[in-house]
Legacy VTK file of the C-alpha trace (Angstrom):
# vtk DataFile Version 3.0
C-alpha trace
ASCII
DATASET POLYDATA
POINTS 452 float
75.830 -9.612 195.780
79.481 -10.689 195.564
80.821 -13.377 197.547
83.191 -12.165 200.250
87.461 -13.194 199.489
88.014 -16.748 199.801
84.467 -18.067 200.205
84.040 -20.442 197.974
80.981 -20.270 195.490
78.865 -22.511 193.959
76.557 -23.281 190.839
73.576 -25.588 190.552
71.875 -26.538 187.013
68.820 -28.706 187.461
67.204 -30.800 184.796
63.836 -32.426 184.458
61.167 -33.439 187.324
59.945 -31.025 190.190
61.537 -34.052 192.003
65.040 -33.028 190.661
64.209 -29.474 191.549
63.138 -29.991 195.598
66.660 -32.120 195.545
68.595 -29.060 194.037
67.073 -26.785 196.856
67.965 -28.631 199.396
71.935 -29.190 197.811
71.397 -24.892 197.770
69.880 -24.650 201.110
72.737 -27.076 202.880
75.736 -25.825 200.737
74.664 -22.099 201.277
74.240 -22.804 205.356
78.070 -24.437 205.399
79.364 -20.793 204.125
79.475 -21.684 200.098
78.055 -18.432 197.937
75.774 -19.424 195.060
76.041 -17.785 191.846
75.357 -17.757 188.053
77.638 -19.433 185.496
78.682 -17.172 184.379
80.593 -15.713 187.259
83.033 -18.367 187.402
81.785 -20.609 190.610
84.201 -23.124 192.239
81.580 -25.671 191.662
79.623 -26.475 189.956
76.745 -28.757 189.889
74.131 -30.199 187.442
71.661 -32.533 188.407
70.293 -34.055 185.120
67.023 -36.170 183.971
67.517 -39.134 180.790
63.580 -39.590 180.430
63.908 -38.552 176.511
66.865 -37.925 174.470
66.357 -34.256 174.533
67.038 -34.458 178.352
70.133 -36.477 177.524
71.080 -34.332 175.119
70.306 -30.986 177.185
72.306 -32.446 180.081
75.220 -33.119 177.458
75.103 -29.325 175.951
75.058 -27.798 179.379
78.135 -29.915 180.354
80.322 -28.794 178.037
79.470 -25.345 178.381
80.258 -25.182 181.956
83.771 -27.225 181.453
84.232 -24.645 178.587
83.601 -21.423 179.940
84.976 -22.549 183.749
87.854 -24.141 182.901
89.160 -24.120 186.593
85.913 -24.969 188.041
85.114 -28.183 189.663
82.010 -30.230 187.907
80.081 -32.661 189.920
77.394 -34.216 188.069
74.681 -36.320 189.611
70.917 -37.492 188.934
69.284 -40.363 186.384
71.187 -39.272 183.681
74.718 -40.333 186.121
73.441 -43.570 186.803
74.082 -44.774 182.947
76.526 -42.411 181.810
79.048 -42.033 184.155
82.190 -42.622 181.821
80.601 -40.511 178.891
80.254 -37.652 181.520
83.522 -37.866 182.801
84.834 -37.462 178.793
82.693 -34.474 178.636
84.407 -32.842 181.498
82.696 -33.708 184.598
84.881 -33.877 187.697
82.724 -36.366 189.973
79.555 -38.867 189.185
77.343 -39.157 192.423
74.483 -41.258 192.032
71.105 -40.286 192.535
71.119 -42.469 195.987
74.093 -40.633 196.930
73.066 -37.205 195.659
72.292 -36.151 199.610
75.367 -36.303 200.415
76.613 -33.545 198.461
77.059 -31.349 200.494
78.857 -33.012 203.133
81.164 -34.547 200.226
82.378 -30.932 199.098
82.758 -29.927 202.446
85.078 -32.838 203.316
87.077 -32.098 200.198
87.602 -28.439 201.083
88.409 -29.714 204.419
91.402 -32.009 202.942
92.642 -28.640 200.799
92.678 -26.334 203.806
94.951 -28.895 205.585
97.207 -29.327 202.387
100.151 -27.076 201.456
97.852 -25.349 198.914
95.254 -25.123 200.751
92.349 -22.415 200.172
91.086 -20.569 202.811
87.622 -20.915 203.624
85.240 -19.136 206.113
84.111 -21.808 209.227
80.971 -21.142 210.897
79.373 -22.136 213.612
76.379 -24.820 212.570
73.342 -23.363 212.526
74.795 -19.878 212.151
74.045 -18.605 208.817
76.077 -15.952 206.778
73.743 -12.743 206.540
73.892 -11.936 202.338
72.321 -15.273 202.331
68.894 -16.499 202.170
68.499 -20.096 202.656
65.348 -20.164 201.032
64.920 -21.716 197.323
64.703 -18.889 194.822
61.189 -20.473 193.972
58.019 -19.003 194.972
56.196 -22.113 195.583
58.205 -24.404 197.734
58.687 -27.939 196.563
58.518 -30.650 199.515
59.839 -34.332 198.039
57.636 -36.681 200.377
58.755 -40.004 197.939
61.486 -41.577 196.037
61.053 -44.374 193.445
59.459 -46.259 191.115
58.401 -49.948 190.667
56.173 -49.621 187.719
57.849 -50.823 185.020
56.670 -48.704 181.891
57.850 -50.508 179.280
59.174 -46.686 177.578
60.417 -45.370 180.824
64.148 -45.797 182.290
63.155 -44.484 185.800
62.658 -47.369 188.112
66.350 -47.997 187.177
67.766 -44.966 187.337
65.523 -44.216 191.038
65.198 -47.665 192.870
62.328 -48.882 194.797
59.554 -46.986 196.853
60.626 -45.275 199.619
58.428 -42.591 201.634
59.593 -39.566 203.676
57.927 -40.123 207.323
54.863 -37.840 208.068
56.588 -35.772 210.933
59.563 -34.952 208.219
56.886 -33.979 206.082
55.057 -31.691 208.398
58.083 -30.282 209.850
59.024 -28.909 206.630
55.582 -27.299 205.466
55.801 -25.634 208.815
59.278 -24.373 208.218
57.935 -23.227 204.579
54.934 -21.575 206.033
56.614 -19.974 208.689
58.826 -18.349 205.981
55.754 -16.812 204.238
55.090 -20.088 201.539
51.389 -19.696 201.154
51.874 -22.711 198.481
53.653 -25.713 198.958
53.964 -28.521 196.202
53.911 -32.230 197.055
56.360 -33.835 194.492
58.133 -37.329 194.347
58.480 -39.729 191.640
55.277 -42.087 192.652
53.466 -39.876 194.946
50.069 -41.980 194.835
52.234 -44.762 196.176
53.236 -43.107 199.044
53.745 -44.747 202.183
53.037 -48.469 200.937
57.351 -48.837 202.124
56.294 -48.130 205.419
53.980 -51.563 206.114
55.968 -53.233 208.607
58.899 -51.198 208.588
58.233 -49.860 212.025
55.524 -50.724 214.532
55.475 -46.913 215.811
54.746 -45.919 211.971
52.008 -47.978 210.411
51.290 -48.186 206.487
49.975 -44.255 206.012
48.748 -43.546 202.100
48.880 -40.096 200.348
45.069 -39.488 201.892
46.323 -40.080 205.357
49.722 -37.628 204.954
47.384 -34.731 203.389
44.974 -35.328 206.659
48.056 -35.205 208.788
49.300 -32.170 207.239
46.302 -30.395 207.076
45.673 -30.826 210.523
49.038 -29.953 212.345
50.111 -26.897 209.886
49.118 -23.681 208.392
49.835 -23.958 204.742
47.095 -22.461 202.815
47.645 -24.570 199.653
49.140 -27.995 199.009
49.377 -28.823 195.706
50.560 -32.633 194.269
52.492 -32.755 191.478
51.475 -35.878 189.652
49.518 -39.234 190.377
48.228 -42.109 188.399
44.177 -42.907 187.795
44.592 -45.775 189.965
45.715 -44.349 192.699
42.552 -42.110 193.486
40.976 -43.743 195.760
37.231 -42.540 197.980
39.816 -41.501 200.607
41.244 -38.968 198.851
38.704 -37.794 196.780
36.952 -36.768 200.085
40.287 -34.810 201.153
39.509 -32.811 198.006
36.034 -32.560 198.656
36.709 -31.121 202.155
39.700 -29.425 202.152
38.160 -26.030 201.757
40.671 -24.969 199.199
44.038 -26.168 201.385
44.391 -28.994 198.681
44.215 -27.260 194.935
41.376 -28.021 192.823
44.288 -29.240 190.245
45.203 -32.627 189.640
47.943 -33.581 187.099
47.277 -37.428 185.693
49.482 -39.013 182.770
46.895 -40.490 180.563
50.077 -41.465 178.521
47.520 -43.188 175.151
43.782 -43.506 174.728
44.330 -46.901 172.807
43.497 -50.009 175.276
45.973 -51.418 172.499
49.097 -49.382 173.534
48.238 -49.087 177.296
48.686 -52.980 177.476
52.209 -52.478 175.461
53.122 -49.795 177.917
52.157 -51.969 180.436
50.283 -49.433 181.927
48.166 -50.581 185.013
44.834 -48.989 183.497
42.378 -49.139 180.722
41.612 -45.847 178.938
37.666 -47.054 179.975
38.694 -46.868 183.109
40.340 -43.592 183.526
37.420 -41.696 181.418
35.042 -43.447 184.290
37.487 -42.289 186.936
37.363 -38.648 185.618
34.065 -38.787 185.134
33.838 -39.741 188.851
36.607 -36.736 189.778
34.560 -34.228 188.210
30.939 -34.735 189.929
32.418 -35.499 193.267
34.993 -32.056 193.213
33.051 -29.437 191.072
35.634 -26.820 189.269
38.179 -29.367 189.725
40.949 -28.924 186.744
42.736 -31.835 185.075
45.898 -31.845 182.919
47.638 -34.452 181.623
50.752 -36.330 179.629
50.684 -38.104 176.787
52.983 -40.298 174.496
52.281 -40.454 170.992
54.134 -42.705 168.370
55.196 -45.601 170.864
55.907 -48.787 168.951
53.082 -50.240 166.993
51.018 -46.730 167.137
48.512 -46.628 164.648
46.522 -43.880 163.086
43.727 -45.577 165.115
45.515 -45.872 168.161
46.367 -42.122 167.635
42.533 -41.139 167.093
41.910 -42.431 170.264
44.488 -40.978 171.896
42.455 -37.406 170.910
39.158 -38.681 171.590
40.011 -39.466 175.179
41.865 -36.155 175.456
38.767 -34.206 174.342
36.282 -36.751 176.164
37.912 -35.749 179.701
38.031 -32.031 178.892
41.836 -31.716 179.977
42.722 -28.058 180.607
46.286 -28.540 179.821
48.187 -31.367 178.037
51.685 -32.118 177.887
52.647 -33.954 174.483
55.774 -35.900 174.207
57.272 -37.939 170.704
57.910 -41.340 172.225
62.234 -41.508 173.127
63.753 -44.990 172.416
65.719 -45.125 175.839
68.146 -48.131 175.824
67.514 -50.710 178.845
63.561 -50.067 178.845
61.021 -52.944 177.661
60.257 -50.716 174.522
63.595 -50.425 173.252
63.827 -53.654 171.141
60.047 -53.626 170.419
59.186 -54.711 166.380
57.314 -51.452 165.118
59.072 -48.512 165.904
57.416 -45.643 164.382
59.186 -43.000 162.266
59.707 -39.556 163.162
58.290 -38.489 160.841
54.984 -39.850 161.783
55.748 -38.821 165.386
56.442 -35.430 164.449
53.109 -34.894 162.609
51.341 -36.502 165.122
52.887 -34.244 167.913
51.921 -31.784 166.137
47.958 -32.224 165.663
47.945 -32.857 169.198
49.388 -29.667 170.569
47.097 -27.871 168.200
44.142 -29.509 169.080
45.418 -29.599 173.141
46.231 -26.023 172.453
43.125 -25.256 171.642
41.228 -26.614 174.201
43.491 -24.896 176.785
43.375 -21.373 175.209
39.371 -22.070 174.844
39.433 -22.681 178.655
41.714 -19.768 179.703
38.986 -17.575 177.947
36.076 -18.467 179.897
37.825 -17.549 183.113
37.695 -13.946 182.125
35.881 -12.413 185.145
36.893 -14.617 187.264
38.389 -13.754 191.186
41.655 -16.509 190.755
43.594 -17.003 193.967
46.922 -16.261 192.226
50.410 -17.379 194.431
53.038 -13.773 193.485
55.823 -15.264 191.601
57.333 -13.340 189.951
57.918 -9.160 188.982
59.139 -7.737 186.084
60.627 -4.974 186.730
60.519 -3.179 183.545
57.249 -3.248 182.697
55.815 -3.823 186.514
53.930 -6.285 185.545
53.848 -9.975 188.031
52.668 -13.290 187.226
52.015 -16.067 188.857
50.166 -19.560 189.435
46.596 -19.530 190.024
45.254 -22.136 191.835
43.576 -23.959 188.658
47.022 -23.687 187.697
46.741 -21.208 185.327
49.862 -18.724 184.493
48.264 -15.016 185.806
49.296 -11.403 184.556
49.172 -8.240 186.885
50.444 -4.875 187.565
51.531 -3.864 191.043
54.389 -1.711 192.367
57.399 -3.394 193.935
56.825 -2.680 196.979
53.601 -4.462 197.479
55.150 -7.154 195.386
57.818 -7.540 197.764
55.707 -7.853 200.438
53.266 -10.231 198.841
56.026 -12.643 197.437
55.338 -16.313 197.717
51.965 -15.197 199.725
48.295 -15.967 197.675
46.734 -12.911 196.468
43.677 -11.756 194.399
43.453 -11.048 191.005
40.472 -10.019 188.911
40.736 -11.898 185.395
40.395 -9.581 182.609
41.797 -10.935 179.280
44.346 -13.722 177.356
47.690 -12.646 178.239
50.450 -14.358 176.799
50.593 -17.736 178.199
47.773 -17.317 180.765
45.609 -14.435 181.495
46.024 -10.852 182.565
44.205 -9.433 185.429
43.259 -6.525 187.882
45.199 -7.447 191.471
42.595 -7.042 194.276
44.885 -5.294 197.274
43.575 -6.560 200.431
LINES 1 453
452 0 1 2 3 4 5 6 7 8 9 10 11 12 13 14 15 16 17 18 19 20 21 22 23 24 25 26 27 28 29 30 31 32 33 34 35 36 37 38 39 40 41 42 43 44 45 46 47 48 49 50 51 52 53 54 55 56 57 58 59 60 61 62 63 64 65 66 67 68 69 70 71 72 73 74 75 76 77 78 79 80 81 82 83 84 85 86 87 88 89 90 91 92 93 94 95 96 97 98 99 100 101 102 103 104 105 106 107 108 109 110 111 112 113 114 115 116 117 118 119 120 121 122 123 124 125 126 127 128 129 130 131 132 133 134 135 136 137 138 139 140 141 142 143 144 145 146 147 148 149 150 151 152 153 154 155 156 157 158 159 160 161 162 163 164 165 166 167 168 169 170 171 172 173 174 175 176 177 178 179 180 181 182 183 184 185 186 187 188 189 190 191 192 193 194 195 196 197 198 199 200 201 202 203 204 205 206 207 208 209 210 211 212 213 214 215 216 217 218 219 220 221 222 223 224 225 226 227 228 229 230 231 232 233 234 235 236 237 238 239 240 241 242 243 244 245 246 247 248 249 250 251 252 253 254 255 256 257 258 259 260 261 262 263 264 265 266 267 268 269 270 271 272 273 274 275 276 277 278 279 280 281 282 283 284 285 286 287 288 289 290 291 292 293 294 295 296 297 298 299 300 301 302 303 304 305 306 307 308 309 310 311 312 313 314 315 316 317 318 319 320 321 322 323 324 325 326 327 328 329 330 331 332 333 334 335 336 337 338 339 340 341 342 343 344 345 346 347 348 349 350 351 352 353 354 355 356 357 358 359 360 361 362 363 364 365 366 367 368 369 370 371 372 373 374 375 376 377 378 379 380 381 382 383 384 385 386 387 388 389 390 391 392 393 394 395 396 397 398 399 400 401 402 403 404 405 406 407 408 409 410 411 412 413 414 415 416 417 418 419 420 421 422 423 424 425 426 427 428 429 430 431 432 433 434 435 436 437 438 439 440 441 442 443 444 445 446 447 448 449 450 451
């Protein structure tokens, strides 16, 4: 739908993390609410925003491309660029074409900064006319909601690890929590708009609320176990999902929150393995032996039967060996991931790992990327074929409207194929539905969809 004369529209490119994602919503969500029109690209917005990730150098270098597209086909277009990538690169940014650096600290205020800039234009000589509304009255062609179908709540900021390969704790600061009531109040917004699926993201979720010790003597020290209880308790939602958390952050707490969640929390957990060499975890200064995490999984997997596991993991970080790299695989296959993300170690400047003696080759990192994702391949496609049968509780994503065909995320996290007509998708969007598996379907599986 076209944006009405002389209200202002608005782009937003997003980079990286689910993190970076939930942040981009709410820039949407706010902007959309003050009376600004989102669009695509490539119908010339006012502004235009890209929120960008610098883990790797293909992030860096993604962020870069999509830059000088945007200054090149929007010439007259205003470019604010903000997230981890901003913190380091401000001037290089700038040279590409962007109009304003705002720091991932600062990347809140958004919003309020655009709108005070329009302000100072409608007062000037040449000013551009642009619609007021009351707050908290929203313009009707707009729906505040993210275009996602699984809504993304950021309960955390920050990181204090100290990876020696990983540029985040600079580029995000220290630990800081959302409070529980913020938490809760915006499930219950998400649920009340028909979310049957909401995703707990953040940069260090498993070290949620340890910023909140003696912060406030109304708020004691609350840990990710306590916010899912709290959550569970005074909402709806019918799934939570968390994005990410390290081994050693599992603790008998939330293990039993799994246990006895009766399917509110997904039976899917996401933790970076990141090597299988004791060797390189110590370089990485990782906080875990590989020992350790296999007993750990071991432990996940008796206490939560049919709980999933997927995984990251680095391979060529300085010093790898083909040993080092064996292992890697034999604690990949040992804990039975269903999915596992590899990544060629990225030399980021101002990490521990950048000077390191031993960098290994690309070469090497190439071909050892590349057993891994066949062999991780494997073992996910192997896995996705002995669900065929199974009744998945699938969350309706997205429709096709060509072939008719939907997909969606089951709740082992599984990519899920099915036909249905639009109207029942339209009703059933962002709800959990049934679907009969049936076959391997692309990336996932394809399956009958059980009408209620």
């Amino acid at each position: 739908m076209p944006n009405k004369p002389g209200q202002k529209s608005f782009h937003i490119y997003s980079c990286g993390c689910k993190t970076n994602q939930c942040e981009s919503d709410e820039i949407l969500c706010r902007l959309a609410e003050k009376g600004y029109f989102p669009v695509e690209l490539a119908a010339r917005p006012d502004i235009i925003i890209i929120n960008t990730c610098t883990v790797t150098s293909a992030a860096a270098k993604k962020v870069r491309q999509y830059l000088r597209k945007s200054r090149a086909s929007n010439p007259c277009s205003k470019i604010i660029v903000t997230g981890c990538h901003a913190v380091f690169n401000s001037e290089e940014l700038k040279k590409l074409g962007a109009d304003l650096i705002i720091q991932n600290d600062e990347k809140g205020k958004i919003p309020g900064i655009i709108d005070f800039q329009n302000h100072r234009q409608e007062s000037g000589k040449n000013s551009i006319s642009l619609p007021r509304r009351q707050a908290g009255v929203l313009p009707q062609n707009i729906n505040l909601l993210p275009a996602r179908s699984r809504a993304l709540v950021k309960i955390q900021d920050g990181c204090q690890q100290d990876c020696r390969y990983c540029i985040v704790p600079l580029a995000r600061g220290k630990y800081r929590s959302a409070g529980p009531d913020e938490v809760i109040s915006k499930v219950n917004y998400f649920t009340e708009k028909n979310y049957d699926e909401v995703v707990f993201t953040g940069i260090h979720i498993g070290k949620y609320g340890i910023d909140f010790a003696g912060m406030h003597k109304e708020l004691p020290a609350l840990s990710l176990a306590g916010l899912l209880c709290k959550t569970l308790e005074n909402t709806k939602v019918k799934r939570i999902r968390l994005s990410s958390i390290e081994i050693n952050e599992i603790d008998n707490h939330l293990i039993k929150i799994l246990q006895y969640s009766g399917g509110r929390i997904a039976p899917h957990l996401h933790i970076p393995l990141q090597s299988g060499s004791e060797r390189i975890l110590k370089a990485m200064n990782r906080h875990y032996t590989c020992s350790f995490f296999l007993e750990m999984v071991e432990k996940l997997k008796e206490s939560i039967p049919g709980l999933v596991l997927t995984t990251d993991i680095i391979v060529g970080f300085p010093t790898e060996k083909e040993d080092d790299f064996n292992d890697t695989l034999y604690a990949v296959k040992k804990a039975d991931f269903k999915k596992t993300h590899v990544f060629k170690y990225s030399r980021r400047p101002l990490t521990g790992a950048y000077s390191m003696e031993g960098q290994v080759d690309e070469k090497a990192k190439s071909r050892r990327s590349s057993i891994a994702r066949e062999i991780t391949d494997k073992m996910r496609d192997l896995y996705i074929g002995n669900l065929t049968g199974c009744r998945l509780d699938v969350v309706c994503e997205k429709y096709d409207s060509i072939s008719g065909i939907a997909s969606g995320t089951s709740e082992n996290y599984v990519r899920v194929y099915f036909n249905i007509g639009r109207e029942d998708f339209s009703k059933n969007k962002c709800r959990i539905i049934g679907v009969r598996a049936q076959k391997k379907y692309r990336d996932g599986l394809y399956g009958l969809y059980l009408k209620a």
